[in-house]
C-alpha positions in Angstrom: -5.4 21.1 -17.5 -4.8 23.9 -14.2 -1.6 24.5 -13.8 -2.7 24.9 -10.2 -2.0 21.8 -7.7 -4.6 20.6 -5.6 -4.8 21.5 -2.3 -6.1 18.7 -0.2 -9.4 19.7 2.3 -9.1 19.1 6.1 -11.2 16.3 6.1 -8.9 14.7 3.5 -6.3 15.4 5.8 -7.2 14.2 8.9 -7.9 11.0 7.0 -4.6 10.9 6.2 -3.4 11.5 9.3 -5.5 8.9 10.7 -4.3 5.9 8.2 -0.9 7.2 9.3 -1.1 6.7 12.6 -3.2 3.2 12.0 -0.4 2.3 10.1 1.8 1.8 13.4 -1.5 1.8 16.2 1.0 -0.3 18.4 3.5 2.3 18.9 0.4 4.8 19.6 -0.8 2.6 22.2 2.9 2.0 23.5 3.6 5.7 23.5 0.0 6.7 25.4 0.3 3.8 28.0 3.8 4.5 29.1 3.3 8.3 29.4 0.0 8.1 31.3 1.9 5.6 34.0 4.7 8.3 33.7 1.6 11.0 34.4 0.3 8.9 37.0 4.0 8.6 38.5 3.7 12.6 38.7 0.8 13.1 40.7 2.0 11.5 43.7 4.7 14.1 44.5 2.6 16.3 45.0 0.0 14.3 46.4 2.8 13.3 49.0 4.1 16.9 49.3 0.5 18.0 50.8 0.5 15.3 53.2 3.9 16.3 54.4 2.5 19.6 54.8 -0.7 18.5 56.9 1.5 15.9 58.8 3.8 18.7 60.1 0.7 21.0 61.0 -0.8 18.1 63.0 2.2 18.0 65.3 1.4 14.3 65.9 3.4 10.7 66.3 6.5 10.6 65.0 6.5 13.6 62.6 10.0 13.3 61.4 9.9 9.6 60.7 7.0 9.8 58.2 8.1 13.3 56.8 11.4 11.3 55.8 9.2 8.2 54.1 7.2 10.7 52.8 9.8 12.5 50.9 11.5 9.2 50.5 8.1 8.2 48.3 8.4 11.8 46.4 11.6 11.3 45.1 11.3 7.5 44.1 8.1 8.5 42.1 9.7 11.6 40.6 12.7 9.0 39.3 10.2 6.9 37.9 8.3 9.8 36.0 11.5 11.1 34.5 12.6 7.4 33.6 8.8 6.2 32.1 8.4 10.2 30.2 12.3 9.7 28.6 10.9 6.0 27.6 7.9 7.5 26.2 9.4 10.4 24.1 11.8 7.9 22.9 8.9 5.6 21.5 7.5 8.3 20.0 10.1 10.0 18.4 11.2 6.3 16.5 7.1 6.3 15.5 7.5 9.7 14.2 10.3 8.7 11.8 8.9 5.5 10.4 5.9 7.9 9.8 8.0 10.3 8.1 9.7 7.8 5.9 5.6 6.7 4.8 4.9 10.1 4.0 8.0 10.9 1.9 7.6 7.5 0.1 3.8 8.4 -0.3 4.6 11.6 -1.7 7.6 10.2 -4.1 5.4 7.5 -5.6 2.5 9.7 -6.3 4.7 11.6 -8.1 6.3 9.3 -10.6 2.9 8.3 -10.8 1.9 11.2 -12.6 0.4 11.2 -16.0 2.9 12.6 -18.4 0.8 15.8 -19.2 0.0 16.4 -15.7 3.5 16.5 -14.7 4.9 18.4 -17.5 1.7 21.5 -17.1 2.7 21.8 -13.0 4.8 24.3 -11.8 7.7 23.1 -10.6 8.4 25.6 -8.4 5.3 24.1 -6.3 6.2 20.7 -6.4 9.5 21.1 -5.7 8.1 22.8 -2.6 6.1 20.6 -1.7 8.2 17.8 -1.9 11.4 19.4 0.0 9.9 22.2 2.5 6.4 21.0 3.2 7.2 17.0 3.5 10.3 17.7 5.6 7.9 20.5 8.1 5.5 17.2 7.7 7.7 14.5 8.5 9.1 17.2 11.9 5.9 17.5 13.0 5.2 13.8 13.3 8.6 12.9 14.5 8.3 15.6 17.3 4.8 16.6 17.8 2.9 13.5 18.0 5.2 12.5 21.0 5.4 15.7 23.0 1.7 16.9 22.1 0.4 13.1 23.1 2.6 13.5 26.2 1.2 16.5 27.2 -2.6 15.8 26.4 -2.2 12.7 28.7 -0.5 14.5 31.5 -2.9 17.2 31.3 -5.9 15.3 31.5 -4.5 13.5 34.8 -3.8 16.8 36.5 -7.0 17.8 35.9 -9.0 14.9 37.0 -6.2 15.3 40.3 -7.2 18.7 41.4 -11.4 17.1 40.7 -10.3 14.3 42.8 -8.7 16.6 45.4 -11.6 18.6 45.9 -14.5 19.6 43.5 -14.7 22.8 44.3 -11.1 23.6 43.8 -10.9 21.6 40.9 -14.1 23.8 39.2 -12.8 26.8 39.9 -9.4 25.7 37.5 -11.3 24.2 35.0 -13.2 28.1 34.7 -10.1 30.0 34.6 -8.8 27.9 31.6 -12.0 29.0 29.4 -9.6 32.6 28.5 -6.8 29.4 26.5 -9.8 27.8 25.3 -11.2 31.4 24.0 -7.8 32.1 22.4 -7.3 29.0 20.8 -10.1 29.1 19.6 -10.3 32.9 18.2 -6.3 31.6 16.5 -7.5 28.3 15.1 -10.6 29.6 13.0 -8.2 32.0 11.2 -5.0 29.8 11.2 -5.7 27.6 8.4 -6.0 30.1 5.1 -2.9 32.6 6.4 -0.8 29.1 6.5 -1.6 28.2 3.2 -0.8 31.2 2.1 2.4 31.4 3.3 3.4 28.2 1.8 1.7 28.8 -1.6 3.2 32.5 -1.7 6.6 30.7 -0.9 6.6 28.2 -4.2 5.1 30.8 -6.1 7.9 32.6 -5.3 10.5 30.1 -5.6 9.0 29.2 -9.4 9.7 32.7 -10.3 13.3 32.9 -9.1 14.1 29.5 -10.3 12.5 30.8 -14.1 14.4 33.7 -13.8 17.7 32.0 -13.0 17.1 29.6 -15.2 15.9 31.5 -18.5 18.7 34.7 -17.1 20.7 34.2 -21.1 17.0 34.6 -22.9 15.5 37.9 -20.4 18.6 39.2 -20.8 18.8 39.0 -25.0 15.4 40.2 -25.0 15.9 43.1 -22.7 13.4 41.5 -20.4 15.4 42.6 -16.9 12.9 44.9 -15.7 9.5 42.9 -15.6 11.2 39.6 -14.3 12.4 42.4 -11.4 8.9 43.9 -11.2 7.4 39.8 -11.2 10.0 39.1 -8.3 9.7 41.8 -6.6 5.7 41.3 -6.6 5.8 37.4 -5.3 8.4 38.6 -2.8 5.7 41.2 -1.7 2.7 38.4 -1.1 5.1 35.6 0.5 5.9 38.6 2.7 1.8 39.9 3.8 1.4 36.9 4.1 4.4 36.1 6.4 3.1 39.0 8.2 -0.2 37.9 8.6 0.7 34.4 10.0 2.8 36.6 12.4 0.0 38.8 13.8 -1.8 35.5 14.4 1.0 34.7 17.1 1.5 38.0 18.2 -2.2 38.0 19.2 -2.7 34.2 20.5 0.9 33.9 22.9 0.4 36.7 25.1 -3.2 36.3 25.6 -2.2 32.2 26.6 0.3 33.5 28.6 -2.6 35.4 30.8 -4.8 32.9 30.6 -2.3 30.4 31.3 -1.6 31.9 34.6 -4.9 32.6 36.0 -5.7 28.9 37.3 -3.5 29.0 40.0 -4.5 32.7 41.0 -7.9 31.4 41.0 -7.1 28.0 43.2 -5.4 30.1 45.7 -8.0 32.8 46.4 -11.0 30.4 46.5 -8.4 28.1 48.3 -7.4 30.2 50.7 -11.3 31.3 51.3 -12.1 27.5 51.9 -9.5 27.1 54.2 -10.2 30.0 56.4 -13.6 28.3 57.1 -12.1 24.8 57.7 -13.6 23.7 54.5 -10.0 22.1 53.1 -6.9 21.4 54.6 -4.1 23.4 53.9 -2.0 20.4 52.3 -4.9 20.1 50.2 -4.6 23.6 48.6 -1.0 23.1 48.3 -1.2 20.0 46.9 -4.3 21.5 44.2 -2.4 24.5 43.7 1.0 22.4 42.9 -0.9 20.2 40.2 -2.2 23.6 38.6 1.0 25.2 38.4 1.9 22.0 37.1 -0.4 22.2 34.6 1.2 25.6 32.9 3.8 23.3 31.4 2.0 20.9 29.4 -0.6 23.6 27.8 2.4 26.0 27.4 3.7 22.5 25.0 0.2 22.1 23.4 0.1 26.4 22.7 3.6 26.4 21.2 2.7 23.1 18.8 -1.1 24.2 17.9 0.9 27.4 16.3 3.3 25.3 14.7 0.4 22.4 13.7 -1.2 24.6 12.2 1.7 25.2 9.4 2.3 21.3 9.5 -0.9 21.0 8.8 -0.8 23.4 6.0 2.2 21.4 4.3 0.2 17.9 4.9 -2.4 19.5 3.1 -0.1 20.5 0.3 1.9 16.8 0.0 -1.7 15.2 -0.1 -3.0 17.5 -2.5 -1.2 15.4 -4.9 -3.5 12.4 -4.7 -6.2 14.7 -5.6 -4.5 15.3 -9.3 -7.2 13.8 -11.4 -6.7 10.5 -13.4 -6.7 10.2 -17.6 -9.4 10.9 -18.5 -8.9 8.6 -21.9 -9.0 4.6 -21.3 -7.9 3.7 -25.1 -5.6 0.6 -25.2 -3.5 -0.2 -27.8 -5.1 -3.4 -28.1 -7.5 -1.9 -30.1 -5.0 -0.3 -32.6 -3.9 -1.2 -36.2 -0.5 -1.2 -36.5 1.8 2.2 -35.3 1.3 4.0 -37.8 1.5 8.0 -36.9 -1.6 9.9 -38.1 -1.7 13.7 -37.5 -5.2 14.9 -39.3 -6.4 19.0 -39.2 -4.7 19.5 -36.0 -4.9 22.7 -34.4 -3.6 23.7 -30.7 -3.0 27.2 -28.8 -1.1 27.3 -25.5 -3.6 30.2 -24.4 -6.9 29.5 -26.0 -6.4 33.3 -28.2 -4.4 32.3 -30.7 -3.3 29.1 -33.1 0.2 28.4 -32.8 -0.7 25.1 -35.0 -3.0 25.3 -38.3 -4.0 22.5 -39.5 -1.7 20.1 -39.8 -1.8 16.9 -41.7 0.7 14.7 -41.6 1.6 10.5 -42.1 4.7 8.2 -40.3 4.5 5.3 -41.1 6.4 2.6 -38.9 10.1 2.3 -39.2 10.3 5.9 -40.8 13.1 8.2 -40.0 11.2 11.8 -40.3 13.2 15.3 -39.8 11.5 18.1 -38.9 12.6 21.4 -40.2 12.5 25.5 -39.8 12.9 28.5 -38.4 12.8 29.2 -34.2 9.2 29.5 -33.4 7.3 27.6 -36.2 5.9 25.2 -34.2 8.6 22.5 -34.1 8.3 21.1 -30.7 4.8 21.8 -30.0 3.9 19.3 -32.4 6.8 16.8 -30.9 4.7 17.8 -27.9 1.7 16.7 -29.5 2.7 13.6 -31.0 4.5 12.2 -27.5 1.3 12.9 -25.8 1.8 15.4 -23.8 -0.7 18.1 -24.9 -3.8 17.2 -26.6 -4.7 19.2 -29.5 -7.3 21.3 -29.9 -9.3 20.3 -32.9 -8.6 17.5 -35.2 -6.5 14.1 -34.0 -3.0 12.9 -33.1 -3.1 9.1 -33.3 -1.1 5.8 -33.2 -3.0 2.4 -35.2 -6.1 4.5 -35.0 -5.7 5.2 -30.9 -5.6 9.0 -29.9 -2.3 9.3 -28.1 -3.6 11.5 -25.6 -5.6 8.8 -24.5 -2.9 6.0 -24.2 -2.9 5.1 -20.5 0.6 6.5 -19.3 2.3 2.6 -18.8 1.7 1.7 -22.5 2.4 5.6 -23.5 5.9 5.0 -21.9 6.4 1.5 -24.0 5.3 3.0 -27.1 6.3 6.4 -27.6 9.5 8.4 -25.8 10.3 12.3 -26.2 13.7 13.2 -25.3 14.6 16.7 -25.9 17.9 18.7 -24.6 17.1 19.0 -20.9 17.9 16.2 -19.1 18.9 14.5 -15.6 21.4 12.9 -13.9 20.8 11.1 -10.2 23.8 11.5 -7.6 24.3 7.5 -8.0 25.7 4.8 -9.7 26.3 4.9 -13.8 24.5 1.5 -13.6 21.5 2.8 -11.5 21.0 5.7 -13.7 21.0 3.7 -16.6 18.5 0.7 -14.9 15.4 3.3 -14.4 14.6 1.7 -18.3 15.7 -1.5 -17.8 15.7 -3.0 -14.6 16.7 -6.0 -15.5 19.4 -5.0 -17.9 22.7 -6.8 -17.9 26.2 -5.3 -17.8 26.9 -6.0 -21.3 23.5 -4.5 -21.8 24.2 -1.4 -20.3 28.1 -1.0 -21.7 26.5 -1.4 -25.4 23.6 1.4 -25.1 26.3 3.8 -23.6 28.3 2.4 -27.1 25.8 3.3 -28.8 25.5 6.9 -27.8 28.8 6.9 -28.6 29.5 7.5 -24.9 33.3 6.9 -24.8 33.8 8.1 -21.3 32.3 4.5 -19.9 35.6 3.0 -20.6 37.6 5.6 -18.2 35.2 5.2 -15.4 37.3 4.4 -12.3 34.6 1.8 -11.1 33.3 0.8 -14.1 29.3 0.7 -14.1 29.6 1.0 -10.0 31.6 4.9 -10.4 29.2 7.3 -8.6 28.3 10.1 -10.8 29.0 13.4 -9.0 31.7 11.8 -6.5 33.8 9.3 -8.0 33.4 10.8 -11.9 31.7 14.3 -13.4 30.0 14.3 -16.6 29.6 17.6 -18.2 26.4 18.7 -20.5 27.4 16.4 -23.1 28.3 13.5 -21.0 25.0 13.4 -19.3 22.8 13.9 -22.1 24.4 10.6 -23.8 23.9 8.9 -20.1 19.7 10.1 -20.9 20.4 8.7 -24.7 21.4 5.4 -23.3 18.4 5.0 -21.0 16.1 5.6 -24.5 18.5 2.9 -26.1 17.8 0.5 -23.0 13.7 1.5 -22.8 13.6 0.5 -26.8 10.4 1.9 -27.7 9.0 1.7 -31.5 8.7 5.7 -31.7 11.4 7.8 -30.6 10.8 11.8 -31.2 14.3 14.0 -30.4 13.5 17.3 -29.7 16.7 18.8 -30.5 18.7 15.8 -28.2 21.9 15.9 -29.4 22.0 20.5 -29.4 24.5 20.4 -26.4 27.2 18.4 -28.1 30.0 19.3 -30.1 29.1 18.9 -33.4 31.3 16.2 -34.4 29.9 14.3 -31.3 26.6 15.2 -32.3 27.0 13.3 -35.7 28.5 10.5 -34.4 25.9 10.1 -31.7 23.2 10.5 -34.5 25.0 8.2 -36.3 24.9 5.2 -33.7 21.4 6.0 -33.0 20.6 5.5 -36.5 22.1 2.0 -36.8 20.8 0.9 -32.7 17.5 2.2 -34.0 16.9 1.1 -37.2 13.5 -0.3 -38.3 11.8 2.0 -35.3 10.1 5.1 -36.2 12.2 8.3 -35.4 11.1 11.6 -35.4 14.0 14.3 -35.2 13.4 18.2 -35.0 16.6 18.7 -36.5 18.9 21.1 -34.7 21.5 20.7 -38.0 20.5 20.3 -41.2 22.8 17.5 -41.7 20.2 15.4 -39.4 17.5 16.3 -42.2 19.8 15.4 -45.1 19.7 11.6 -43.6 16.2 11.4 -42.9 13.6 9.4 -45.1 11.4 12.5 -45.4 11.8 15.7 -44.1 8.5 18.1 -43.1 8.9 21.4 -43.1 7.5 23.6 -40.5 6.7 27.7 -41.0 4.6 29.8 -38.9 2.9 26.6 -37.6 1.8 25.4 -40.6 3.1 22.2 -42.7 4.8 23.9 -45.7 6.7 21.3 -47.6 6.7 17.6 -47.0 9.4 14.8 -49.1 13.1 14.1 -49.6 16.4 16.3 -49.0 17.0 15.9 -52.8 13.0 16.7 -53.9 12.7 19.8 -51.5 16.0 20.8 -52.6 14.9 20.9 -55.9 11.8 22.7 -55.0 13.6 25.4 -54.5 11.7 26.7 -51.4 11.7 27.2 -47.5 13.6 24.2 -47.1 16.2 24.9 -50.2 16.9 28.6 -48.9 17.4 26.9 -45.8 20.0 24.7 -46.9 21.8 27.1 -49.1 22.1 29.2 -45.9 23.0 26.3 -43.8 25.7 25.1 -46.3 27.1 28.2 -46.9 27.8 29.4 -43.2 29.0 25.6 -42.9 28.6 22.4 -41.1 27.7 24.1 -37.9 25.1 25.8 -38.7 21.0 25.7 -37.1 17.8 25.6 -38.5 
């Protein structure tokens, strides 16, 4: 599987944006209707404003009186504009966040959604990204574009059709002077796209490196590997920065030509205004008036400029949280339906990370249900990638992983979950509740429920919680490493699935703590199959059988007491574990 994420296409994305905005069509409407009677409202000024100026210059009747209703009229309207445009934005701007909510729950849903494998082979620099940066520039853009840009489409369009109604000729002559904005937007919009997406890409690429660097700083530094993570960080900062750059030049080139273009409406109105009124073609309010709703006109393109620059990086991000939809399905449809028991059968497998080279040879291997089997040896024999293998997250190579006869890769992810559970040393714990933390594997879990899995783990800390199960984890009560990795036991006592592989699950406790935790898990788990890739020998010592793993091949397979005997990998091993003591590693 890529370890690239989908990007999704534009027509993918306007779909999207279209079942978005479906999704709450009445607020649409509402938002449209009210600003074009606000638009409406603001023609009238104007409108009123040239016939002041042709009342005056007729000299006729009572000039003063209807100059006074007539400005009377100008400011009533210009109230009602401001009022009905403050209504609108207001509309739109409580659209825009039930929008933004859809899309963050869209994005979230899709993502525990995720086939195992697919989740674990992403970067998660890149979806970290996308969830945080690109959804919040997302959920912005529809909070605060899609009321301003609507606002100023509509009151574009009714200046326009104004200065046409006022006089054709005048009105023409605009519409040709705005062909420069057009040209610009035009020139920005065909190269807009691919520099966008590359700044956001270059940006999670980069934040995946520093975060792998921060969080592997103990391993580059052991293995003197300082210089290349500076020469790898160094080289992502170098593309998020051309193409920061290039994103830039884009702007650079697109607001000062606007800016011109922008301005050379009005020039135009008043020369071939001023021409038409020296031949008693228009009035003089007439060009006022035309020249008014022009100028007027500057403000709501200036609004669509400044958010077709920044839609275009929205659009970029929407791209990038809908790629995720476009992660393909399992490709296996196996039930377990069809199985024959859950029996573990690992037959010839082989698997490489890269494709050059084995890191698995052939390995055979039998669990049969209710089996407690240790895995054993040295740091890089090929422990956890066959844990790996045997959860279901990576599908080997040649030969077969199954469970009652069904390929595990193919298990659909739902009964993959019920059946079979890896938990290795890394885990999480959510800013919330002990009881909320614990009921993401058991909704439906009582108290008692939840209090005897944290037992079980040997979790001791539950009975000093200030709140009980209600004491907020990260505000009312810290857990350190330990702590938290029995809080992630607990969850795999509450999910009680029939094969449970621990990769290692217990390495960040004490080791006292450890064996007590091993200990409870033993007795809470009995009769389910467990698979351990034993950290301390002392785990293998109390396992039915114990494998034993050495440059990814399966060495030695039996008891503590035969491979003892045998007097091979796995006796050296425990001679050297026993005799620099109990707190020893394999």
């Amino acid at each position: 599987m890529s370890n690239q994420m989908p990007i999704a296409t534009p027509r993918e994305v306007r779909a999207a944006a279209q079942r978005d905005l479906g999704a709450d069509r009445k607020a649409v409407a509402g938002v449209v209707l009210v600003n074009a009677l606000a638009s409406a409202a603001g023609l009238v000024g104007p409108w009123l404003l040239g016939r002041i100026i042709d009342t005056i210059q007729a000299g006729s009747g009572d000039v003063l009186g209807t100059v006074d209703r007539l400005a009377l009229g100008a400011l009533v309207f210009t109230v009602v504009q401001t009022v009905l445009g403050w209504w609108a934005l207001k509309l739109g701007y409580r659209y825009g966040e039930r929008t933004a909510a859809r899309v963050r729950e869209r994005f979230l849903k899709r993502t525990l959604a995720l086939p195992p494998r697919a989740a674990d082979h992403l970067p998660a620099g890149d979806l970290i990204a996308r969830g945080s940066t690109d959804a919040s520039l997302v959920a912005m853009t529809l909070r605060s574009a899609v009321p301003e840009v609507l606002v100023a489409i509509v009151h574009a369009l009714f200046l326009v059709v104004a200065v046409l109604v006022l006089d054709v000729w005048l009105g023409l002559c605009g519409l040709v002077c705005l062909i420069g904005v057009g040209a610009a937007v035009r020139w920005y919009l065909r190269r807009a796209r691919p520099a966008y997406l590359a700044v956001a890409s270059t940006g999670a690429e980069m934040a995946d490196v520093i975060a792998g660097t921060a969080k592997g700083a103990r391993t580059v530094e052991l293995l003197g590997l300082e210089h290349r993570r500076t020469e790898a960080t160094e080289a992502v900062i170098a593309e998020a920065r051309t193409a920061r750059l290039w994103a830039l030049w884009l702007r650079t080139v697109l607001f000062p030509w606007a800016e011109i273009s922008l301005a050379l409406p009005v020039v135009g109105v008043l020369l071939v205004g001023g021409a038409l009124y020296l031949n008693d073609l228009v009035s003089l309010g007439i060009v006022v008036t035309a020249t008014i709703y022009l100028r007027q006109l500057v403000g709501p393109l200036d609004t669509l400029m400044l958010w077709i620059e920044q839609l275009q990086g929205a659009a970029a991000s929407y791209a990038r949280v809908e790629g995720l939809a476009d992660i393909p399905e399992e490709s296996g449809s196996a039930s377990q339906s069809g199985s024959t028991g859950d029996r573990i059968q690992v037959s010839e497998v082989h698997y490489s990370y890269t494709g050059a080279r084995d890191v698995l040879h052939g390995i055979d291997l039998a669990v049969e249900p209710g089996e407690r089997l240790a895995v054993v040896g040295t740091s890089g024999a090929g422990k956890s990638t066959l844990a790996r293998l045997l959860a279901g997250l990576d599908r080997p190579h040649t030969g077969s992983v199954t469970i009652g006869g069904v390929p595990v890769a193919d298990l659909p992810p739902d009964q993959l979950r019920e059946h079979v559970v890896l938990i290795t040393q890394d885990h999480h714990v959510f800013h919330d509740t002990v009881r909320d933390n614990l009921l993401i594997a058991k909704p439906d879990a009582t108290d008692d429920e939840l209090y005897a899995a944290l037992d079980a783990v040997g979790a001791t800390w539950s009975k000093e919680l200030p709140d009980g199960l209600d004491t907020e984890v990260g505000q009312d009560f810290t857990l350190d490493d330990a702590g938290a990795q029995q809080l992630s036991l607990a969850r795999v006592v509450l999910a009680d699935p029939h094969t449970l592989i621990l990769d290692e699950a217990t390495a960040l406790l004490d080791p006292r703590t450890a064996r007590r935790t091993e200990q409870s898990l033993a007795a809470v788990l009995r009769g389910r199959t467990v698979i351990a890739i034993a950290h301390r020998l002392q785990t293998a010592h109390d396992a039915d059988r114990i494998a034993v793993m050495e440059a990814g091949e399966l060495v030695e397979l039996g008891t503590h007491d035969e491979l003892v005997s045998a007097d091979r990998v796995y006796g050296r091993l425990w001679r050297t574990w026993r005799t620099d003591g109990p707190g020893g590693s394999a």
